[in-house]
C-alpha positions as CSV (number, residue, x, y, z in Angstrom):
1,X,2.1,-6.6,20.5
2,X,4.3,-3.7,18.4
3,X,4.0,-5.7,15.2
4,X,0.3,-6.4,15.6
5,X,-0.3,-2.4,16.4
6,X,1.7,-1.9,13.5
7,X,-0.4,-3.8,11.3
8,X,-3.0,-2.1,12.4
9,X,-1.9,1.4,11.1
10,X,-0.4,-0.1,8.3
11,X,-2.9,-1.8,6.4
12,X,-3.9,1.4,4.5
13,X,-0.2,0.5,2.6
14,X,-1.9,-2.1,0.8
15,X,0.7,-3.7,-2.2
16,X,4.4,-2.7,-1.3
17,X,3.6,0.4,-3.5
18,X,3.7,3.2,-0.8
19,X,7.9,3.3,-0.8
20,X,8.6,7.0,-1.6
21,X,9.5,7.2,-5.4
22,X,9.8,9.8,-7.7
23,X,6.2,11.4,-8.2
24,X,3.7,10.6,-11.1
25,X,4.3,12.7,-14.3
26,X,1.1,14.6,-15.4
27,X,0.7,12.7,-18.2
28,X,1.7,9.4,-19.9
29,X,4.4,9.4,-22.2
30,X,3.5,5.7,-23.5
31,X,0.8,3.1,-23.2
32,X,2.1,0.0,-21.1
33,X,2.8,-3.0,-23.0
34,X,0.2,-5.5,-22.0
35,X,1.6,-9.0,-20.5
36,X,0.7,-12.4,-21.8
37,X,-2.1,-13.5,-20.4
38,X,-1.4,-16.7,-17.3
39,X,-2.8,-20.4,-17.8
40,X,-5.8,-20.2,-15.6
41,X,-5.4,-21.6,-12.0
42,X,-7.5,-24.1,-10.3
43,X,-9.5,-22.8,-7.0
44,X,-12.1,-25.2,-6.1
45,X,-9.2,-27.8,-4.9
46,X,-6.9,-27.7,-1.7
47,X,-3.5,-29.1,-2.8
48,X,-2.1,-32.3,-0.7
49,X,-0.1,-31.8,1.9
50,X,4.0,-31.2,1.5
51,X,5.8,-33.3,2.5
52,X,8.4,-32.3,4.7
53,X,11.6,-32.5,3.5
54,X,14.9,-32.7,5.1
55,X,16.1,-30.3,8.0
56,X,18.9,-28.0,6.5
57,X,22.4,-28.3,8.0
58,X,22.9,-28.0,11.8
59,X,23.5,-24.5,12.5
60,X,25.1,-23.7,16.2
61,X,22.0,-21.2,16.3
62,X,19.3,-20.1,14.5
63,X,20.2,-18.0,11.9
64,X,18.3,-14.6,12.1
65,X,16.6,-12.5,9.4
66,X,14.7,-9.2,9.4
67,X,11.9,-9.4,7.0
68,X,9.9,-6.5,5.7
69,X,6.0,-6.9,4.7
70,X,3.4,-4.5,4.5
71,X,0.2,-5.8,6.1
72,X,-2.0,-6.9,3.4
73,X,-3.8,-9.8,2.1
74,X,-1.2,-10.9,-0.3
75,X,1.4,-11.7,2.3
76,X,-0.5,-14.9,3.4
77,X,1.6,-17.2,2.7
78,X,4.4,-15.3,4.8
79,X,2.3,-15.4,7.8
80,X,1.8,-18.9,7.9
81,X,4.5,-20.2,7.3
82,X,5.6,-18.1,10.6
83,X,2.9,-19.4,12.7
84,X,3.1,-22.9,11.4
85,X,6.9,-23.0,12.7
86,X,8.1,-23.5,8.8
87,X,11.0,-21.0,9.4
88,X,11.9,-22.1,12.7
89,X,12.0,-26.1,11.1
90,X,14.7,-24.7,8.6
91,X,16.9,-23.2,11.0
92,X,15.5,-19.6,10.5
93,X,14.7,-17.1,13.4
94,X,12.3,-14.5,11.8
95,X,11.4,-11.2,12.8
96,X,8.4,-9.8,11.0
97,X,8.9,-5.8,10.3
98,X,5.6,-4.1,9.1
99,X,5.7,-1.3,6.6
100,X,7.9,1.7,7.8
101,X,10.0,3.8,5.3
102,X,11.4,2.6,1.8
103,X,11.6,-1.3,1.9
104,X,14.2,-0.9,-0.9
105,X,16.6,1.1,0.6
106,X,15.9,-1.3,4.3
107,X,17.6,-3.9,2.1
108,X,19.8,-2.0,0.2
109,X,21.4,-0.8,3.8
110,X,20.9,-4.6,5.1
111,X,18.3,-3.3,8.0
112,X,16.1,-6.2,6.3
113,X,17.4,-9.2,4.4
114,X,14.5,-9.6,2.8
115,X,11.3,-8.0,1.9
116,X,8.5,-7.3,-0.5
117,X,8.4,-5.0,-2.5
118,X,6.8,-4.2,-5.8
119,X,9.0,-3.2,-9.0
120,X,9.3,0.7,-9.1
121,X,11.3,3.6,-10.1
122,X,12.8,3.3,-6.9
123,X,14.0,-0.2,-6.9
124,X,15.2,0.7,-10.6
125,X,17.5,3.8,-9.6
126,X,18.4,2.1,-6.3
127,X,20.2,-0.5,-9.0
128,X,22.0,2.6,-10.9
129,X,23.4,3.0,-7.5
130,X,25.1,0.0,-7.1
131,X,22.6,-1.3,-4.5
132,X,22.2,-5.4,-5.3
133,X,18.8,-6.4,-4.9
134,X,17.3,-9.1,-6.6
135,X,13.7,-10.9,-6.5
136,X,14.3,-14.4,-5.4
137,X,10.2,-15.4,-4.8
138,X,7.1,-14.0,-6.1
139,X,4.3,-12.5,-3.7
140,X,0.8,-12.0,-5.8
141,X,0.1,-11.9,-9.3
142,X,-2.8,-11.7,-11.3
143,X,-4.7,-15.1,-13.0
144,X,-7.1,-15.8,-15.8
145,X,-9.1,-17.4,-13.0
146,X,-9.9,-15.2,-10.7
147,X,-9.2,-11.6,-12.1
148,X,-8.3,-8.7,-10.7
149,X,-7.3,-8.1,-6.1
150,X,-6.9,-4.8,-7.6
151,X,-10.0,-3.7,-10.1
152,X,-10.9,-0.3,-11.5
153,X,-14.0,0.5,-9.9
154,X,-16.5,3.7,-10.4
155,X,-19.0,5.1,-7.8
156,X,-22.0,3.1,-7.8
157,X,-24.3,6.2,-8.8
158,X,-22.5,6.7,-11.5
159,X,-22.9,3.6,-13.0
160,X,-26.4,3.1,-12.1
161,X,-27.5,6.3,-13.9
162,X,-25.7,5.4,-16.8
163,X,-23.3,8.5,-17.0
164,X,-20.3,6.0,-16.8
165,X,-21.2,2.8,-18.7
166,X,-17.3,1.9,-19.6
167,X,-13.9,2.7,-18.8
168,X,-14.1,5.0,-21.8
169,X,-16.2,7.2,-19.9
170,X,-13.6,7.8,-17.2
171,X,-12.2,10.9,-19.5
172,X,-11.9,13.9,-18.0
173,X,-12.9,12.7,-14.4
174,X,-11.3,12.2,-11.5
175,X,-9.7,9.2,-10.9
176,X,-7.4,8.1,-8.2
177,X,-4.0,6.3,-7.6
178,X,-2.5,5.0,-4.9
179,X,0.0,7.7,-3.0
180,X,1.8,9.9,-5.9
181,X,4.8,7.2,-7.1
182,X,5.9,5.7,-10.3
183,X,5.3,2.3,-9.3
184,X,3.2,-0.7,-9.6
185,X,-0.4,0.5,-9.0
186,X,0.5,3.4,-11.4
187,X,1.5,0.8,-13.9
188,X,-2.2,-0.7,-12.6
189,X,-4.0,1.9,-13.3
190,X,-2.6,2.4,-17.3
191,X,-3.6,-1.2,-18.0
192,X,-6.9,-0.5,-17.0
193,X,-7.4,3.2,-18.6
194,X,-5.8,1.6,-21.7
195,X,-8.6,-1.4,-22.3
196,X,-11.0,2.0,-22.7
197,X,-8.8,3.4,-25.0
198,X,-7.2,6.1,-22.5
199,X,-4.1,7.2,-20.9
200,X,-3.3,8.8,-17.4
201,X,-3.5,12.2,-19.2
202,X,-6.6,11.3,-20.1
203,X,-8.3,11.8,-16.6
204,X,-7.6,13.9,-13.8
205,X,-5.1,11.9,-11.9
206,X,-5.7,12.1,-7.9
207,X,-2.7,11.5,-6.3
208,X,-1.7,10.8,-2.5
209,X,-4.5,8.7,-1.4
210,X,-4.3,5.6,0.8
211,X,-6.8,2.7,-0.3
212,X,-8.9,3.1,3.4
213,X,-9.2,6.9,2.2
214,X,-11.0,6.1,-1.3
215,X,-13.9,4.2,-0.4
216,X,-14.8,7.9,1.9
217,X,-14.1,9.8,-0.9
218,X,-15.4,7.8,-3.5
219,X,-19.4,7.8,-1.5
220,X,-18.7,11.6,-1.0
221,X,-18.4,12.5,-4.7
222,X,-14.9,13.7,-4.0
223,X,-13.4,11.4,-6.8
224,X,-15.6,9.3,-9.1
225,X,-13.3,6.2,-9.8
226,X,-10.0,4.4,-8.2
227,X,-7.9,1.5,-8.6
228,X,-9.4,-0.2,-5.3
229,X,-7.4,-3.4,-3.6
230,X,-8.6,-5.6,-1.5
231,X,-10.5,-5.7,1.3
232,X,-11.5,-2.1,0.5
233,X,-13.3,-3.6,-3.0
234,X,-15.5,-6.5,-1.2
235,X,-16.2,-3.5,1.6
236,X,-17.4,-0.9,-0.5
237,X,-19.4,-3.1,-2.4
238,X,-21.4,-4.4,0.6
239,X,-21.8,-0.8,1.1
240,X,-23.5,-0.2,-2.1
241,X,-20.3,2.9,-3.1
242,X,-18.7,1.1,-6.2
243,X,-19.8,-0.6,-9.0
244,X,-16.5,-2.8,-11.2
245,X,-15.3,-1.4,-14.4
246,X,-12.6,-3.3,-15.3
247,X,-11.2,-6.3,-13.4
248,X,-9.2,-8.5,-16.5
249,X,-6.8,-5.7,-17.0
250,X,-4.4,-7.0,-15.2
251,X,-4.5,-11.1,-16.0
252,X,-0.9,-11.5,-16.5
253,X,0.7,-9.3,-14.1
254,X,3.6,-10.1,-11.3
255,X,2.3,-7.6,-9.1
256,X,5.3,-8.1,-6.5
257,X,7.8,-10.4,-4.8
258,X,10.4,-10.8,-2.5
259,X,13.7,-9.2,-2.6
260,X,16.9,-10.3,-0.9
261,X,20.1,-8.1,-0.2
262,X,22.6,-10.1,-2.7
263,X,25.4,-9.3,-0.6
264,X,23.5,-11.4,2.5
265,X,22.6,-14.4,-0.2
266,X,26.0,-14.5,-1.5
267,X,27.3,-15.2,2.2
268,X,24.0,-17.3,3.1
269,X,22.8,-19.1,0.4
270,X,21.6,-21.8,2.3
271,X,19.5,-19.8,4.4
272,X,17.7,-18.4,1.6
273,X,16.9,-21.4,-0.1
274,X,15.7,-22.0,3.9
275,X,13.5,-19.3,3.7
276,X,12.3,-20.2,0.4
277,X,11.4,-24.1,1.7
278,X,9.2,-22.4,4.1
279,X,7.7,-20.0,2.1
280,X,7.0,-22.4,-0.6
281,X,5.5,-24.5,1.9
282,X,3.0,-22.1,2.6
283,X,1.9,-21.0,-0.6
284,X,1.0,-24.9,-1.0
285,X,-0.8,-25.0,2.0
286,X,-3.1,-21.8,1.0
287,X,-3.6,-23.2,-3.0
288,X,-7.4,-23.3,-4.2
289,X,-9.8,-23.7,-1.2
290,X,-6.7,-23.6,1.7
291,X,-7.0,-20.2,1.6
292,X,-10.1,-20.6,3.7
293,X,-9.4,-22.8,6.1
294,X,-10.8,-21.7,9.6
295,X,-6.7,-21.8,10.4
296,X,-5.7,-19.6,7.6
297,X,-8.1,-17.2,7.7
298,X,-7.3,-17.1,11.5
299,X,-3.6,-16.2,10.9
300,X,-4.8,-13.9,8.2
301,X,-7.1,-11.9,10.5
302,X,-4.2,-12.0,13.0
303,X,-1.4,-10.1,10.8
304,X,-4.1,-7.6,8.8
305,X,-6.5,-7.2,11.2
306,X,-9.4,-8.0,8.4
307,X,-12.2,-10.1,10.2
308,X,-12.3,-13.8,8.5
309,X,-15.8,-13.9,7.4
310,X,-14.5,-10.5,5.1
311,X,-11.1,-12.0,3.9
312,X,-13.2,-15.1,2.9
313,X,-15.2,-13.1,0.3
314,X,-12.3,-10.9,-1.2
315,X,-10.6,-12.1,-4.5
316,X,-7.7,-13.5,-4.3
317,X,-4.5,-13.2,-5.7
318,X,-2.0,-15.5,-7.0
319,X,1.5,-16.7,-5.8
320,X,3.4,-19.6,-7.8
321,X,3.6,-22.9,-5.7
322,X,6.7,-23.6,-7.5
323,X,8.0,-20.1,-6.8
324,X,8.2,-18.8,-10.6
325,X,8.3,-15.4,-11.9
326,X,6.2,-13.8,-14.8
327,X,9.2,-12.5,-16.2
328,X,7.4,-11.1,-19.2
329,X,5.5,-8.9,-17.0
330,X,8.6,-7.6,-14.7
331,X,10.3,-6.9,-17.6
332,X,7.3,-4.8,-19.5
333,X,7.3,-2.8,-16.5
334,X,10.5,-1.6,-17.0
335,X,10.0,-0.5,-20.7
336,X,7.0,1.5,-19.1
337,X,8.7,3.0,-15.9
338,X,11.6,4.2,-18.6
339,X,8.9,5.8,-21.0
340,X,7.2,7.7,-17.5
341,X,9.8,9.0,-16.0
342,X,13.7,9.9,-16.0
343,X,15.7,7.2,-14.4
344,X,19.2,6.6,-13.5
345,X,20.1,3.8,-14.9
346,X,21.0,3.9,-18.9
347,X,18.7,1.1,-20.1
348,X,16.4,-1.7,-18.1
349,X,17.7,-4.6,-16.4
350,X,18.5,-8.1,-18.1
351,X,16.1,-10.7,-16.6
352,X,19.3,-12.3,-14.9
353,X,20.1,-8.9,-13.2
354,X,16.3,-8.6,-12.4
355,X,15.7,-12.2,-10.6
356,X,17.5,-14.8,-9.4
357,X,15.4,-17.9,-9.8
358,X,18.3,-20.1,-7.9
359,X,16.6,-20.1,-4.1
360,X,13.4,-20.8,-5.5
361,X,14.6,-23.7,-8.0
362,X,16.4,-25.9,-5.1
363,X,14.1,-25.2,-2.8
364,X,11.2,-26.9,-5.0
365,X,14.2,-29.6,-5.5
366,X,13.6,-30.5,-1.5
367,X,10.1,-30.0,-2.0
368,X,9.3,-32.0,-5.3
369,X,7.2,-30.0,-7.9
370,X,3.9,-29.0,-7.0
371,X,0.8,-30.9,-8.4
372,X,-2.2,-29.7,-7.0
């Protein structure tokens, strides 16, 4: 019942992006570096079935792990693999822990031994501290297929009257960001300012609101364009607020992922290739159309509280079935958080310091590669 209130008066946290970071500079000191655009990725097709592969080594008990999430959309495939027993069938005993405080330091302090988390200033000076925290499996990221969770979008008026016809037209309005960090959905909102030729200092940044809070505030005139995520997009569109500016912005981007407290994997390995069976398992089971099964959906509705029919009609994001990272895109968001803002560590992490592709490499060794 306390995780499912929780959810509840979570879900404005959409992403992992609300962790408190430092604040937004006023302007932007560099345009982002653009990622390579991803191989498009079927989603008229429900994958077969994984086979199950072989239990993991008797433990005397369950092993059990605190895992942090924030109550979105893109954490489907950690909720079903919970409610379809995939942790429990690897020897895992999982508590769920919505939102709350910095997910980064959780782990860091080993409250959590895992959670997701999006790359940030945060995580990056929490590594100049000494705090070992690496991605081990990806969460969402963007496709050529289906295009932006997380679109720039202008009130509808606007649009219709033909005073904003472009993203170019965004200068010198107000536009707003996700809470006030240097994070992901800050990184977000440059790729899309940038395909109009602009920057953050381009437009009056509004910082501090929560996604719930823009769709109000875009219909009252209060701001007259956001980086939206979903359910809030499909939502405001039935509403007849927001019209899309730029949804392609983004093709190309590891949006976020799971992180494991090293010191933890270094003395359970095995349990976090565990975790990553299951988790893998799940993604599988929600590829292409098993995203909408009537079960899925269910569980969905469950941990976000956002009615089937709705989640049915959002766009969806992307999560490897094989568990890889866009490494070109983690690693472009470094360059950028080091050109926005002071940071403690001297210079960006080295892929191999950033993720640790181990878990998710044996675990698709149990599982066989996935072929839709």
């Amino acid at each position: 019942m306390g995780r499912r209130l929780a959810a509840m008066l979570l879900l404005g946290c959409l992403l992992a992006a609300c962790a408190p970071a430092p604040a937004a500079p006023a302007g932007s000191a560099a345009a982002p570096t653009r990622p390579p655009a991803t191989a498009a990725a079927p989603a008229a097709q429900v994958a077969a079935p994984t086979a199950i592969p072989p239990t993991p080594a008797a433990r005397r008990e369950p092993l059990h792990l605190d895992v942090g999430y924030v109550p979105s959309l893109v954490y489907a495939p950690l909720y079903v693999a919970y409610e379809k027993g995939y942790f429990r069938e690897r020897g895992l005993d999982l508590t769920l822990e919505p939102g709350g405080g910095s997910p980064t330091a959780q782990v860091g302090a080993g409250n959590l031994q895992l959670a997701g988390i999006g790359l940030d200033a945060a995580y990056l000076n929490s590594r100049a501290r000494g705090i070992d925290l690496r991605f081990v499996l990806p969460v969402s990221s963007v496709d050529a297929a289906n295009g932006s969770s997380t679109p720039l979008v202008v009130r509808k008026e606007l649009a219709d009257s033909g005073a904003v016809r472009g993203v170019a037209d965004l200068r010198g309005r107000k536009v707003a960001q996700l809470g006030s960090a240097v994070g992901i959905t800050y990184y977000l909102l440059s790729l899309a300012l940038e395909t109009g030729g602009l920057g953050i200092s381009d437009v009056d940044l509004v910082r501090g609101l929560n996604f719930p809070d823009m769709p109000q505030a875009l219909a009252q005139g209060a701001i007259d364009a956001a980086l939206l995520a979903e359910p809030f997009v499909t939502l405001s569109e039935d509403r007849g607020i927001v019209a899309i500016l730029s949804d392609r912005h983004d093709v190309g981007v590891q949006v976020n992922g799971m992180v494991v407290n090293a010191a933890f994997a270094r003395e359970h390995p095995d349990a976090v290739v565990d975790f990553a069976v299951a988790y893998l398992r799940a993604v599988r089971d929600l590829y292409g159309d098993g995203r909408n099964t009537p079960e899925h959906l269910a569980i969905v509705e469950q941990y976000t509280r956002v009615p089937a029919a709705t989640v049915r009609r959002t766009r969806p994001s992307y999560t490897d079935p094989n568990g890889e990272f866009l490494l070109d895109s983690l690693m472009a968001q470094q360059r950028f958080f080091f050109a926005q803002t002071p940071l403690e560590l001297p210079e960006p992490l080295p892929a191999d310091q950033l993720v640790d592709p181990t878990p998710a490499r044996r675990a698709v060794e149990l599982l066989g590669p996935f072929r839709p």
